[in-house]
mmCIF file of the N, C-alpha and C atoms, coordinates in Angstrom:
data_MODEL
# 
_entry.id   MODEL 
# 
loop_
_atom_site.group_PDB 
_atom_site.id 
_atom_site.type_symbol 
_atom_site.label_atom_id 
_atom_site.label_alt_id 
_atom_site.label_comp_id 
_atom_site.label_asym_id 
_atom_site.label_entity_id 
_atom_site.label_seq_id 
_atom_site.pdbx_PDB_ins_code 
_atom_site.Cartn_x 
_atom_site.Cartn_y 
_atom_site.Cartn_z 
_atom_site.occupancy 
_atom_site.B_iso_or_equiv 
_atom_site.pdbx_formal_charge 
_atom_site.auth_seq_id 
_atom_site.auth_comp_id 
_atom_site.auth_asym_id 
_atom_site.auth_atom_id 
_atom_site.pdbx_PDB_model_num 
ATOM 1   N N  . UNK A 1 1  ? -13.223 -1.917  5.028   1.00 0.00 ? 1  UNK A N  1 
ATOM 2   C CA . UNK A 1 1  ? -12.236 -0.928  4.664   1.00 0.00 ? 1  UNK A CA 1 
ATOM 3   C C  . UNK A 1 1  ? -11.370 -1.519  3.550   1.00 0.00 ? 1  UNK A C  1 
ATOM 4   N N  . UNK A 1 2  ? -11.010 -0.523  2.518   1.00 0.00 ? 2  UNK A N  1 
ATOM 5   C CA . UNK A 1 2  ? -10.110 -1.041  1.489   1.00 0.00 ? 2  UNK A CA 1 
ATOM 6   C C  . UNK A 1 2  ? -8.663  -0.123  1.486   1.00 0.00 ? 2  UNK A C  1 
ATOM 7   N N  . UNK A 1 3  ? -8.212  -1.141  1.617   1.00 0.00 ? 3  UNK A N  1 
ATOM 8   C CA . UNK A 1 3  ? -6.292  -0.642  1.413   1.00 0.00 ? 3  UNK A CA 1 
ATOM 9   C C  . UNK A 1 3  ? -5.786  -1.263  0.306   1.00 0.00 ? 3  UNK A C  1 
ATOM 10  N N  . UNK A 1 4  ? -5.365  -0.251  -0.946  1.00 0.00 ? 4  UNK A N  1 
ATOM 11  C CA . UNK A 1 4  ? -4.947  -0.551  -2.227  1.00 0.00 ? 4  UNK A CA 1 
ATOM 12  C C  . UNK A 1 4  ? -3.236  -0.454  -2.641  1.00 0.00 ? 4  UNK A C  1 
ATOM 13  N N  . UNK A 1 5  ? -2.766  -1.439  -2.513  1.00 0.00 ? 5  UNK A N  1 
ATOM 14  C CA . UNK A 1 5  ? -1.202  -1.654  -2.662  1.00 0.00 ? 5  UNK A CA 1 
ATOM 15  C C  . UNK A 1 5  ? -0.982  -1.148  -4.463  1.00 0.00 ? 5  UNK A C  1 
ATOM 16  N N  . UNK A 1 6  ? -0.435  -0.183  -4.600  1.00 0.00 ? 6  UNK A N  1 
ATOM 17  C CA . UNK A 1 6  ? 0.490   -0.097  -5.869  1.00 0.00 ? 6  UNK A CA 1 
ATOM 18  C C  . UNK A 1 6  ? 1.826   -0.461  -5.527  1.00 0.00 ? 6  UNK A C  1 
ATOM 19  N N  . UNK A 1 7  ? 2.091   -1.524  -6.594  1.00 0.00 ? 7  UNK A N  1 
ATOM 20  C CA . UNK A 1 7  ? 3.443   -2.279  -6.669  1.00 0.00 ? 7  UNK A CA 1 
ATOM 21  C C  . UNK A 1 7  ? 4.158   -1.909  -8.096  1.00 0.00 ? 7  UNK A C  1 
ATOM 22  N N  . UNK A 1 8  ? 5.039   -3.134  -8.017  1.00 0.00 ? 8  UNK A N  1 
ATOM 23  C CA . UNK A 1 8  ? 5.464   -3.161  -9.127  1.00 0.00 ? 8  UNK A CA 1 
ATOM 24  C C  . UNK A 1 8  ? 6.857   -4.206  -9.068  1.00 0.00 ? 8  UNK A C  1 
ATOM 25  N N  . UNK A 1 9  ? 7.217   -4.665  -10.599 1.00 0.00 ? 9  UNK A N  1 
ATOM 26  C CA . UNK A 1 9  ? 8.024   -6.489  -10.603 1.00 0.00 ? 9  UNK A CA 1 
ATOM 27  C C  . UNK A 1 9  ? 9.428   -5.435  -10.053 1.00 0.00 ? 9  UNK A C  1 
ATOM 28  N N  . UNK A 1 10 ? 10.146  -6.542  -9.430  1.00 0.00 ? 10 UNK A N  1 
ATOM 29  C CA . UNK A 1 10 ? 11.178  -5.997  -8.937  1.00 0.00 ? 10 UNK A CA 1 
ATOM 30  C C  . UNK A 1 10 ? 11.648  -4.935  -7.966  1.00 0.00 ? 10 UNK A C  1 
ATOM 31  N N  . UNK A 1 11 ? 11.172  -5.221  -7.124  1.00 0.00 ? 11 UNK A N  1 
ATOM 32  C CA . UNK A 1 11 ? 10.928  -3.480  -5.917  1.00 0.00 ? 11 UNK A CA 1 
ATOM 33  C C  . UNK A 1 11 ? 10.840  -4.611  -4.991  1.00 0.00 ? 11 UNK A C  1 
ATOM 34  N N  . UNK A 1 12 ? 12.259  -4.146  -4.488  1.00 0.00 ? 12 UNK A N  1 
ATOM 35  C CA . UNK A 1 12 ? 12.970  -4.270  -2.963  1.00 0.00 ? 12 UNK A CA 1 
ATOM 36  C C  . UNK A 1 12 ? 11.721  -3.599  -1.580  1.00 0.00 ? 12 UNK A C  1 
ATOM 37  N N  . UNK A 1 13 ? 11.215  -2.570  -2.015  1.00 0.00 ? 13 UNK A N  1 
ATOM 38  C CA . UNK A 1 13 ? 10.478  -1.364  -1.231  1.00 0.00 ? 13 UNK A CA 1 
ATOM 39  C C  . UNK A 1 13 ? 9.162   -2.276  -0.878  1.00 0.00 ? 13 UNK A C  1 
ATOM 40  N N  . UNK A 1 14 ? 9.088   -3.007  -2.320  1.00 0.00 ? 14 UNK A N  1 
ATOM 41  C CA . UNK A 1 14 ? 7.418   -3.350  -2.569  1.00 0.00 ? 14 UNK A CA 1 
ATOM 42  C C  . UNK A 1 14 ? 7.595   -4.473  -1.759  1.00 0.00 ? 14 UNK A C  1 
ATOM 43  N N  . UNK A 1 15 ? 8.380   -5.278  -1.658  1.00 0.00 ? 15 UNK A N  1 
ATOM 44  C CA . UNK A 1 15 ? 8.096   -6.601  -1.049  1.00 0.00 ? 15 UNK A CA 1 
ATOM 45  C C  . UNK A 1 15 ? 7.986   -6.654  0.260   1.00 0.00 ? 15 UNK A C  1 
ATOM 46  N N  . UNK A 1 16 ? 8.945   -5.534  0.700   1.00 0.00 ? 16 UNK A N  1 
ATOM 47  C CA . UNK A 1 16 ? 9.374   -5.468  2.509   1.00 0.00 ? 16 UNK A CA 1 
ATOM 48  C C  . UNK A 1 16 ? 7.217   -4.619  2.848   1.00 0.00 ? 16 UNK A C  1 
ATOM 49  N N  . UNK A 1 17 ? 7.225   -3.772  1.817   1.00 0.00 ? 17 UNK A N  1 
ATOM 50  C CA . UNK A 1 17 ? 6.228   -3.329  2.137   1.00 0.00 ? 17 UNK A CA 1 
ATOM 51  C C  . UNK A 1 17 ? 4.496   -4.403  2.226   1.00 0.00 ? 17 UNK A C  1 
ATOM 52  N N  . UNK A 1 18 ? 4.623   -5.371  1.404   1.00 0.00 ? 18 UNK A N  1 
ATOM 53  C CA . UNK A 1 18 ? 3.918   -6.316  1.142   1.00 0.00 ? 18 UNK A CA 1 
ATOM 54  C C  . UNK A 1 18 ? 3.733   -7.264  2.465   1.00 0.00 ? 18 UNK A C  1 
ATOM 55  N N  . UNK A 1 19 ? 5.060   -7.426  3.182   1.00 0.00 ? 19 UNK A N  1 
ATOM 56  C CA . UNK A 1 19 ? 5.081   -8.199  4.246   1.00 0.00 ? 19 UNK A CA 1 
ATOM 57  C C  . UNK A 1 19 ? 4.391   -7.472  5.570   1.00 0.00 ? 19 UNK A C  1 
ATOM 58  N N  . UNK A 1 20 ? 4.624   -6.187  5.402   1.00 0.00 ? 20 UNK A N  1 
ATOM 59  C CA . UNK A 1 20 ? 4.239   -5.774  6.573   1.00 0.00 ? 20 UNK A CA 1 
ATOM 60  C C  . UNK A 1 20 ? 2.456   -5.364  6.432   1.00 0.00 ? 20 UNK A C  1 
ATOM 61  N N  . UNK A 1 21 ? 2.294   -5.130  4.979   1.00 0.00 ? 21 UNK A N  1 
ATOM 62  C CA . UNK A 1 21 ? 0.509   -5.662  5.184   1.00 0.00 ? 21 UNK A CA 1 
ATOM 63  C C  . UNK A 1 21 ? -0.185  -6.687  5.423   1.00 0.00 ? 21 UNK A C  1 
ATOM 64  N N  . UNK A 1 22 ? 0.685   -7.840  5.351   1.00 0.00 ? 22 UNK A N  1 
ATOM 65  C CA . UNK A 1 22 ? 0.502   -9.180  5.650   1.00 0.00 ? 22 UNK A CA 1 
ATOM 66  C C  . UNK A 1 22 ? 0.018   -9.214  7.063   1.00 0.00 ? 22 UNK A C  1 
ATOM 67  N N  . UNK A 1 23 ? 1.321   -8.353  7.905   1.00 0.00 ? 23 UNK A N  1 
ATOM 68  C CA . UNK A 1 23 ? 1.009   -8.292  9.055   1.00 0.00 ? 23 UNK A CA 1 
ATOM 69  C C  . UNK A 1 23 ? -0.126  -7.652  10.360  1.00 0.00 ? 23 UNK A C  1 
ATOM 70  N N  . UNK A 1 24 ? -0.195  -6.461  8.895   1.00 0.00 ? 24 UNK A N  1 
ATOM 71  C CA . UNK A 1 24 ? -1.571  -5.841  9.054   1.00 0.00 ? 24 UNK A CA 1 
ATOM 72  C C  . UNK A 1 24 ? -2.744  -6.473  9.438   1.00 0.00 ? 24 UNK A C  1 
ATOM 73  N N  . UNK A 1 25 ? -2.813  -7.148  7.998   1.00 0.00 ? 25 UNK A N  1 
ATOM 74  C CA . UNK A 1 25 ? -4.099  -7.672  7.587   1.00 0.00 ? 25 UNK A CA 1 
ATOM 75  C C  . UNK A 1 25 ? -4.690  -8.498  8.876   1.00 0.00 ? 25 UNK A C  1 
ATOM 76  N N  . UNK A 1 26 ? -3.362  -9.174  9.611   1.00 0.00 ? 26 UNK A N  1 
ATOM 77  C CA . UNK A 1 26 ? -3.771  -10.102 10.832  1.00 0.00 ? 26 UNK A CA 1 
ATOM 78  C C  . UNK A 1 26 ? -4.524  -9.625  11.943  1.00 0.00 ? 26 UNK A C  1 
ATOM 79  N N  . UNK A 1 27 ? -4.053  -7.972  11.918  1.00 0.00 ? 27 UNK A N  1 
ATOM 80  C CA . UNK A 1 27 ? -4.537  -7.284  13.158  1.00 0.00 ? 27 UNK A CA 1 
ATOM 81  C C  . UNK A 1 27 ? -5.619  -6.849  12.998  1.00 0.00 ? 27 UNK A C  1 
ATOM 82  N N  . UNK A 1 28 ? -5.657  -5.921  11.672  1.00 0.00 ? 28 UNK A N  1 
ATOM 83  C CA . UNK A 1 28 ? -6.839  -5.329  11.405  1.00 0.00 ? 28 UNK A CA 1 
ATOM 84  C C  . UNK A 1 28 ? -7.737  -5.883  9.682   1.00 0.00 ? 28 UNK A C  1 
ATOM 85  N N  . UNK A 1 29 ? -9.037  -5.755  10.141  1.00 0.00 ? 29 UNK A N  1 
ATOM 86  C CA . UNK A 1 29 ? -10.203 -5.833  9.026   1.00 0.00 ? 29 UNK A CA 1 
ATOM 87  C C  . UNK A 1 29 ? -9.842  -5.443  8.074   1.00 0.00 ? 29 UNK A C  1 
ATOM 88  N N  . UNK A 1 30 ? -9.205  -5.385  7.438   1.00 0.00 ? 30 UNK A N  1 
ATOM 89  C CA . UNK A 1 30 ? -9.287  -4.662  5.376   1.00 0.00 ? 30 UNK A CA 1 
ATOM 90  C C  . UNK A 1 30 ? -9.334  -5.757  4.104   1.00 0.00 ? 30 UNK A C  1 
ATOM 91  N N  . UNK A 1 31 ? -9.612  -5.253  3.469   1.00 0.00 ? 31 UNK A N  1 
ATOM 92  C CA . UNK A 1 31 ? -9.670  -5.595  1.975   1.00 0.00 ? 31 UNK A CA 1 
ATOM 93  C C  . UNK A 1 31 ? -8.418  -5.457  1.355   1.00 0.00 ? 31 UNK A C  1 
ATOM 94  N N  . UNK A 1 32 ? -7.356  -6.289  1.336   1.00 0.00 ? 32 UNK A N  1 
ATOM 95  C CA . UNK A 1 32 ? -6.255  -5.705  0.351   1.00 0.00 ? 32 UNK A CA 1 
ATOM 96  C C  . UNK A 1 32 ? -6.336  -6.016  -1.560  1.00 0.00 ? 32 UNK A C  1 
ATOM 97  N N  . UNK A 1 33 ? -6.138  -4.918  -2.593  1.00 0.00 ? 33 UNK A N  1 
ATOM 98  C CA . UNK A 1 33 ? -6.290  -5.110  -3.646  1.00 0.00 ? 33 UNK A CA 1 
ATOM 99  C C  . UNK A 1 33 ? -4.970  -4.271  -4.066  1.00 0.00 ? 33 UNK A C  1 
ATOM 100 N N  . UNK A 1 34 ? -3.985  -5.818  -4.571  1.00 0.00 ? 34 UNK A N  1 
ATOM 101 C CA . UNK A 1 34 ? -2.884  -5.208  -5.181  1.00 0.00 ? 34 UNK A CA 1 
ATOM 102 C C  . UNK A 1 34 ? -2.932  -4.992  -6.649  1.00 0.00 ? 34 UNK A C  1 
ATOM 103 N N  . UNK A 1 35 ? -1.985  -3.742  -6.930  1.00 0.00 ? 35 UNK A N  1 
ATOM 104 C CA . UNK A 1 35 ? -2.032  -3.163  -8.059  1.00 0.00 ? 35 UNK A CA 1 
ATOM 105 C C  . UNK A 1 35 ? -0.710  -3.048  -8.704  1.00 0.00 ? 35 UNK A C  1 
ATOM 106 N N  . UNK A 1 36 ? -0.363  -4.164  -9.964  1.00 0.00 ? 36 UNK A N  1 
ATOM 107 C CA . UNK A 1 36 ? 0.878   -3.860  -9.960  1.00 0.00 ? 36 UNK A CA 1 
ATOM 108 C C  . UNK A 1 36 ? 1.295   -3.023  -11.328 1.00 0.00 ? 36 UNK A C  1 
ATOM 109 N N  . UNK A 1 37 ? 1.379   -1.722  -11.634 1.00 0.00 ? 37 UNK A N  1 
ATOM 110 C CA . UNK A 1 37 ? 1.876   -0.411  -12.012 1.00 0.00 ? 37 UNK A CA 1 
ATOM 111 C C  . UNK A 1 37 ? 2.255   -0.461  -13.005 1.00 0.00 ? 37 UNK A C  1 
ATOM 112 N N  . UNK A 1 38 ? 3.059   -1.993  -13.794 1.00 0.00 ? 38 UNK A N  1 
ATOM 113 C CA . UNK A 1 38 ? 3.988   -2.031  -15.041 1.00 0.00 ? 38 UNK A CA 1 
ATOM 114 C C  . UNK A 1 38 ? 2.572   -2.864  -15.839 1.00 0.00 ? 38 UNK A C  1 
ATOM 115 N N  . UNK A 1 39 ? 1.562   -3.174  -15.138 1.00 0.00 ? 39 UNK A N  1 
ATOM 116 C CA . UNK A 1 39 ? 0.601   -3.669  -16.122 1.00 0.00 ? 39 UNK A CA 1 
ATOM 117 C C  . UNK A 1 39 ? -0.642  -2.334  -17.038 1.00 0.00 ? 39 UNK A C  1 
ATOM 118 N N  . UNK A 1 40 ? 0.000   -0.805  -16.485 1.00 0.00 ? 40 UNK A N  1 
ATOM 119 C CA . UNK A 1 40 ? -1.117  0.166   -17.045 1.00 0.00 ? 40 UNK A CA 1 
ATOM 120 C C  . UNK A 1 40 ? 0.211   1.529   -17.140 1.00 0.00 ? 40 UNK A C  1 
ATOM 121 N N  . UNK A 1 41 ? -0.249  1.995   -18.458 1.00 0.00 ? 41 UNK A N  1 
ATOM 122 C CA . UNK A 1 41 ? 0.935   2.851   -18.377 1.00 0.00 ? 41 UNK A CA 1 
ATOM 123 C C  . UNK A 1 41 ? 0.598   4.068   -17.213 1.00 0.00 ? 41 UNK A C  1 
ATOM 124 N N  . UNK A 1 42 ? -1.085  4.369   -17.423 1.00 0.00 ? 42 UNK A N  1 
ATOM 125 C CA . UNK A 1 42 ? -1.397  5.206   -16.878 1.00 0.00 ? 42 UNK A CA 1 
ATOM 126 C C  . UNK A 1 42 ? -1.288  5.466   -15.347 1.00 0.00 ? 42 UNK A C  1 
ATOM 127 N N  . UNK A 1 43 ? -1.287  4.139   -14.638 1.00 0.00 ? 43 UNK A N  1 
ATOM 128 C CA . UNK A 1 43 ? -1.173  3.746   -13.395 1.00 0.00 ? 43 UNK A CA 1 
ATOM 129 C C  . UNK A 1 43 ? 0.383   4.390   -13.144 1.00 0.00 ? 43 UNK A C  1 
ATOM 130 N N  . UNK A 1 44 ? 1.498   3.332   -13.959 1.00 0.00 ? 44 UNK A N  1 
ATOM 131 C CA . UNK A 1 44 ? 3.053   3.863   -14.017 1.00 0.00 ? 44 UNK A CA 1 
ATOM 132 C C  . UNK A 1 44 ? 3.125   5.398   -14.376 1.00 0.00 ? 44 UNK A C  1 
ATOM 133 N N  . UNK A 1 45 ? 2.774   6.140   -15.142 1.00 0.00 ? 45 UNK A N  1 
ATOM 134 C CA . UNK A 1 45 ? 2.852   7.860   -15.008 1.00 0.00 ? 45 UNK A CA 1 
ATOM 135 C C  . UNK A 1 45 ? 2.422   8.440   -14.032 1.00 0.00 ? 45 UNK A C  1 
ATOM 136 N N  . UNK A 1 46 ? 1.358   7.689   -13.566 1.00 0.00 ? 46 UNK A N  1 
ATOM 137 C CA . UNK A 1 46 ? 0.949   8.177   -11.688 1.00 0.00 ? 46 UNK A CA 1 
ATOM 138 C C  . UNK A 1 46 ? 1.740   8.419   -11.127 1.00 0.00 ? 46 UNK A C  1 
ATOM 139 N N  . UNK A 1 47 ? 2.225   6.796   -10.391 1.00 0.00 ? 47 UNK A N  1 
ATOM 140 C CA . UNK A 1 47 ? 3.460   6.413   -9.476  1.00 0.00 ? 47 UNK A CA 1 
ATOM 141 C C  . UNK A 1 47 ? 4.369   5.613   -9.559  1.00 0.00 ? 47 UNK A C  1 
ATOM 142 N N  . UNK A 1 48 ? 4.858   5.868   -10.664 1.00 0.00 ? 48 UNK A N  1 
ATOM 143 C CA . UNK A 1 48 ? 6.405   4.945   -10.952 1.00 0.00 ? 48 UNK A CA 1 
ATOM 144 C C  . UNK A 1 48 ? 7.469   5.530   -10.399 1.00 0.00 ? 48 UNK A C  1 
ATOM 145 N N  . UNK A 1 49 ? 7.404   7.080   -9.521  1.00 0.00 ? 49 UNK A N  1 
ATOM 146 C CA . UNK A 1 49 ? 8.354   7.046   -9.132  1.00 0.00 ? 49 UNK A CA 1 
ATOM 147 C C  . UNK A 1 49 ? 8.468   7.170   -7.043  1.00 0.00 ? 49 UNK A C  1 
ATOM 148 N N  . UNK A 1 50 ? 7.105   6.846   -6.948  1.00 0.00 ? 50 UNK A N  1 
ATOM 149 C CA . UNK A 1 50 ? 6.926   6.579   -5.774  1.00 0.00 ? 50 UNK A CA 1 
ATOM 150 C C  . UNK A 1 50 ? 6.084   5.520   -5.455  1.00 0.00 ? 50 UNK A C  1 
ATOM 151 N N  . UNK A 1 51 ? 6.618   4.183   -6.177  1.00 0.00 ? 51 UNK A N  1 
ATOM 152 C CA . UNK A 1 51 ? 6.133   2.900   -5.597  1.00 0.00 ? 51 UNK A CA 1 
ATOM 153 C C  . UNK A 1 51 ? 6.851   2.783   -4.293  1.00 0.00 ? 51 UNK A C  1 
ATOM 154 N N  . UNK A 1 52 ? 6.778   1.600   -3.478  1.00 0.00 ? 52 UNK A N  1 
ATOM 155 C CA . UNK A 1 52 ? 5.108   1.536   -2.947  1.00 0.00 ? 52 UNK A CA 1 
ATOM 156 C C  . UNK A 1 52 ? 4.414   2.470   -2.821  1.00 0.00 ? 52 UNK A C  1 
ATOM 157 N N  . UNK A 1 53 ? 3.110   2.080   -3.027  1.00 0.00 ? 53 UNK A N  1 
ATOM 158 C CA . UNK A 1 53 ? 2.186   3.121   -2.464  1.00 0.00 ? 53 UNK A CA 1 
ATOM 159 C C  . UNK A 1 53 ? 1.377   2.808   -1.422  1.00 0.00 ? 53 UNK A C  1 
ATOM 160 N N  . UNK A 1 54 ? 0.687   3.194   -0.874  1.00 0.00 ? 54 UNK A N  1 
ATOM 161 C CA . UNK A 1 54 ? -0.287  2.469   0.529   1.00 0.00 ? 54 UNK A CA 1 
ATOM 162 C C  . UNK A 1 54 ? -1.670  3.757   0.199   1.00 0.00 ? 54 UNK A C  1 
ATOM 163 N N  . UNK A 1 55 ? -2.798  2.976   -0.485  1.00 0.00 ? 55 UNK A N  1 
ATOM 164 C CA . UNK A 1 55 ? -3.849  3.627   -0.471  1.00 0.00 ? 55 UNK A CA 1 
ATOM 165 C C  . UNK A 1 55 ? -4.762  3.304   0.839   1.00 0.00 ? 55 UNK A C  1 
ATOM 166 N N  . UNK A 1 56 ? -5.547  4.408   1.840   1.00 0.00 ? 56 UNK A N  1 
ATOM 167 C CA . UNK A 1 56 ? -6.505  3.767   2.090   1.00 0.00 ? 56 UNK A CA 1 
ATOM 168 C C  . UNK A 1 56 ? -7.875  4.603   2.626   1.00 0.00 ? 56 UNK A C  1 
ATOM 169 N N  . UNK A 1 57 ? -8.738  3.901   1.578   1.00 0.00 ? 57 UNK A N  1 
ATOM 170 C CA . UNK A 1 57 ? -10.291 4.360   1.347   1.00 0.00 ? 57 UNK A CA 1 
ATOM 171 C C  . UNK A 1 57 ? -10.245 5.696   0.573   1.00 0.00 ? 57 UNK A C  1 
ATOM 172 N N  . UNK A 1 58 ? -9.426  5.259   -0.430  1.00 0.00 ? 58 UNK A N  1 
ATOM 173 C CA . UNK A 1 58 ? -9.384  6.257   -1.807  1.00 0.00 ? 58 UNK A CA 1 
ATOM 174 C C  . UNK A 1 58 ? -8.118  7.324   -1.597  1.00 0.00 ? 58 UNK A C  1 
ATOM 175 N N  . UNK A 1 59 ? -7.401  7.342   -0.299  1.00 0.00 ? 59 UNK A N  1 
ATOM 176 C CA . UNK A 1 59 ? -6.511  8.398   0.536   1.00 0.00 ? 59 UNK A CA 1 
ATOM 177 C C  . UNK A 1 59 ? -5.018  7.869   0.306   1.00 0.00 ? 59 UNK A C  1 
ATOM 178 N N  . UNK A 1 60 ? -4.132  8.385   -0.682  1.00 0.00 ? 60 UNK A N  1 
ATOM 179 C CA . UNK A 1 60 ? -2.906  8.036   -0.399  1.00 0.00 ? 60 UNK A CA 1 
ATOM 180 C C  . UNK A 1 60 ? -2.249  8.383   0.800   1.00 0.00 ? 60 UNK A C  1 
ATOM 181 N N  . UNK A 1 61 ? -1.970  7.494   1.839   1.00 0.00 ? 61 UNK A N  1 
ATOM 182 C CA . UNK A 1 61 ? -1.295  7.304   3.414   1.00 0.00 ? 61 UNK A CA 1 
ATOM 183 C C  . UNK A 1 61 ? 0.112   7.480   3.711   1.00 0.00 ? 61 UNK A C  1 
ATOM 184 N N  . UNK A 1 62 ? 0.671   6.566   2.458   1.00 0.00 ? 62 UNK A N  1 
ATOM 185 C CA . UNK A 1 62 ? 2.310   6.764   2.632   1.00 0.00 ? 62 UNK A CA 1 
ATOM 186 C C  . UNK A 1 62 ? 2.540   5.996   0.940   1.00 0.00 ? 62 UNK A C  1 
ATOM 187 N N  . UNK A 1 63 ? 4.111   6.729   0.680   1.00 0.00 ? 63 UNK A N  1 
ATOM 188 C CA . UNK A 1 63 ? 4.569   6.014   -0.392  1.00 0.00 ? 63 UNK A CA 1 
ATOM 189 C C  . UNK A 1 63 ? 5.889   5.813   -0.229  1.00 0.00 ? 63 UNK A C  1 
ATOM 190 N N  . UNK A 1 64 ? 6.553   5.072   -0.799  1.00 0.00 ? 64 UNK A N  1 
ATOM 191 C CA . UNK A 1 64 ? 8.114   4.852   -1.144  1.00 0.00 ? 64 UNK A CA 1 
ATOM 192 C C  . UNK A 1 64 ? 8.744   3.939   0.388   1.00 0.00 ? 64 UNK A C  1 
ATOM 193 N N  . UNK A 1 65 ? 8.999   4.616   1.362   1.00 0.00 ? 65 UNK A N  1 
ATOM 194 C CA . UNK A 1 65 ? 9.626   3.870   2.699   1.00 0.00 ? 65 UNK A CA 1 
ATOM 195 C C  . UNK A 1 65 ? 8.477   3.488   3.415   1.00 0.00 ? 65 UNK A C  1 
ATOM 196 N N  . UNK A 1 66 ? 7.993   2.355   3.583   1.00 0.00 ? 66 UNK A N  1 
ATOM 197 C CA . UNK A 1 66 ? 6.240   2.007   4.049   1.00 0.00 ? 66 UNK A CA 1 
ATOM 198 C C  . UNK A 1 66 ? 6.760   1.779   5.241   1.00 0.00 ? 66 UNK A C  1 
ATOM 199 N N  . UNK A 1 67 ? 6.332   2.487   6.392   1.00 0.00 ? 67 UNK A N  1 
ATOM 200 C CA . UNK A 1 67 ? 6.653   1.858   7.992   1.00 0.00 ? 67 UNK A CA 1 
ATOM 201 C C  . UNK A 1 67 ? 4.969   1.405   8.410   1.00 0.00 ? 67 UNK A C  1 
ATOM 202 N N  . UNK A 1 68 ? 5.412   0.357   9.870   1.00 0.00 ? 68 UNK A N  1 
ATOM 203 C CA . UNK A 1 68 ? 4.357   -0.090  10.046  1.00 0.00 ? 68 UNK A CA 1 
ATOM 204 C C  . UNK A 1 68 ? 3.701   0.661   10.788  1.00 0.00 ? 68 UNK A C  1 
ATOM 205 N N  . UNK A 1 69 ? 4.234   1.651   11.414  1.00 0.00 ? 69 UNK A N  1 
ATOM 206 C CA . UNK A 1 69 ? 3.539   2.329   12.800  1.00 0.00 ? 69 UNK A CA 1 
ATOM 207 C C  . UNK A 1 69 ? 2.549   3.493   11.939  1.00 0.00 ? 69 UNK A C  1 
ATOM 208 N N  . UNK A 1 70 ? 3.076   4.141   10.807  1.00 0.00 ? 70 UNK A N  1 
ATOM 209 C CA . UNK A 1 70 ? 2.363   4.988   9.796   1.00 0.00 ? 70 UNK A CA 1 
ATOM 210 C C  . UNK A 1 70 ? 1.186   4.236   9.785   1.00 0.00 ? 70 UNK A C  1 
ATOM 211 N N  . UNK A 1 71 ? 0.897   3.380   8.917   1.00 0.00 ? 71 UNK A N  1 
ATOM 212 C CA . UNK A 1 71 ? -0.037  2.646   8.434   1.00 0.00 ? 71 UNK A CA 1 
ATOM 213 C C  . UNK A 1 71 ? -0.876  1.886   9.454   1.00 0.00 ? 71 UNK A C  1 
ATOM 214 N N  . UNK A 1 72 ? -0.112  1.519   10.747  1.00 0.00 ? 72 UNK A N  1 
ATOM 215 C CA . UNK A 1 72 ? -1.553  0.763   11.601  1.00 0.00 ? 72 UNK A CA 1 
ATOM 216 C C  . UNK A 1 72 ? -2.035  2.199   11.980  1.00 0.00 ? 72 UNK A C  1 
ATOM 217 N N  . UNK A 1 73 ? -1.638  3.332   12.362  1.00 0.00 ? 73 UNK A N  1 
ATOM 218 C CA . UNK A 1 73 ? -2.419  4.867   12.829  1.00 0.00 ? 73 UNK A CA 1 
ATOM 219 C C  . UNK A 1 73 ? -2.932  4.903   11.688  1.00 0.00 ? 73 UNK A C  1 
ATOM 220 N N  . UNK A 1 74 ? -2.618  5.115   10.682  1.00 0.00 ? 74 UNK A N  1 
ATOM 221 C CA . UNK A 1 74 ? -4.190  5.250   9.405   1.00 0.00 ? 74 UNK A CA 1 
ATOM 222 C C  . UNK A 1 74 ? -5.444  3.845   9.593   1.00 0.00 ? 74 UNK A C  1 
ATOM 223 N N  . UNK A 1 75 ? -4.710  2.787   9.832   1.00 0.00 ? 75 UNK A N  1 
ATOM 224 C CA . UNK A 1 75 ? -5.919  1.859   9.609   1.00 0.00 ? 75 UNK A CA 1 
ATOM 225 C C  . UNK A 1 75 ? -6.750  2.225   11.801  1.00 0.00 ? 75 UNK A C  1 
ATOM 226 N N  . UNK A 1 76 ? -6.540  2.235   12.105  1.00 0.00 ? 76 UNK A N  1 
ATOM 227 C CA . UNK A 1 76 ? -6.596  2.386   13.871  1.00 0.00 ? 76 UNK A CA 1 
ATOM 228 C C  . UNK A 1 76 ? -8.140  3.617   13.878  1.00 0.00 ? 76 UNK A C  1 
ATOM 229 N N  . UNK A 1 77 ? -6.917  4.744   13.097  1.00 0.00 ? 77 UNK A N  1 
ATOM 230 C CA . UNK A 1 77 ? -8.069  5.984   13.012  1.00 0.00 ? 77 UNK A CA 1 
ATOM 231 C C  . UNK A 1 77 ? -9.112  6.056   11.968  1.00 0.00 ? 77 UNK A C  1 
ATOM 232 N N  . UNK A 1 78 ? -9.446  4.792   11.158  1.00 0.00 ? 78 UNK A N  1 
ATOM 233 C CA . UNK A 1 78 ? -10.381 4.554   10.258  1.00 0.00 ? 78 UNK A CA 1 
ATOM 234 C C  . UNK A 1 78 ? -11.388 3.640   10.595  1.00 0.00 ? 78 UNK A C  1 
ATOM 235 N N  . UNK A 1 79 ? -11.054 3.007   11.657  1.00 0.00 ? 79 UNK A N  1 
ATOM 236 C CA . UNK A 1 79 ? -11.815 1.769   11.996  1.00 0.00 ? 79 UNK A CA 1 
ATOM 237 C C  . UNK A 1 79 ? -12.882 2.238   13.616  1.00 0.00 ? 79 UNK A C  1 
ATOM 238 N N  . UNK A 1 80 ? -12.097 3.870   14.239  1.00 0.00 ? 80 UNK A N  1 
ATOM 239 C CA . UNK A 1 80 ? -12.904 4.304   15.038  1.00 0.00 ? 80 UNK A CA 1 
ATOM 240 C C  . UNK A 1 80 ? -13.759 5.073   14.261  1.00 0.00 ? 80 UNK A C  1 
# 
């Protein structure tokens, strides 16, 4: 399974959100591939105004306030 982090330098949101995939990653199987937003403009006209983002398996899940209980029920109901 792949879960795709859009970030970006300086984001309070992004880091708290970063930690708690960390925590993820421990529980559950994924692939994390971070993406950080100020390196493509096209990426930043996407979602520069709802970084974080939490992709997973092509499916935007959650953006902006990343909780953990959101995101282990997306990874939980992907892995049955």
């Amino acid at each position: 399974m792949q879960v795709v982090f859009y970030t970006r330098n300086q984001c309070h949101l992004c880091k708290e959100a970063k930690e708690l995939l960390t925590i993820l990653k421990n529980e559950y199987s994924f692939e994390l591939i971070e993406k950080n937003i100020d390196e493509s403009d096209e990426l930043t006209e996407k979602y520069g105004l709802m970084i974080p983002v939490i992709e997973i398996n092509q499916e935007i899940v959650q953006y902006g306030q990343i909780d953990y209980f959101t995101i282990s029920n997306c990874l939980k109901e992907r892995l049955c």
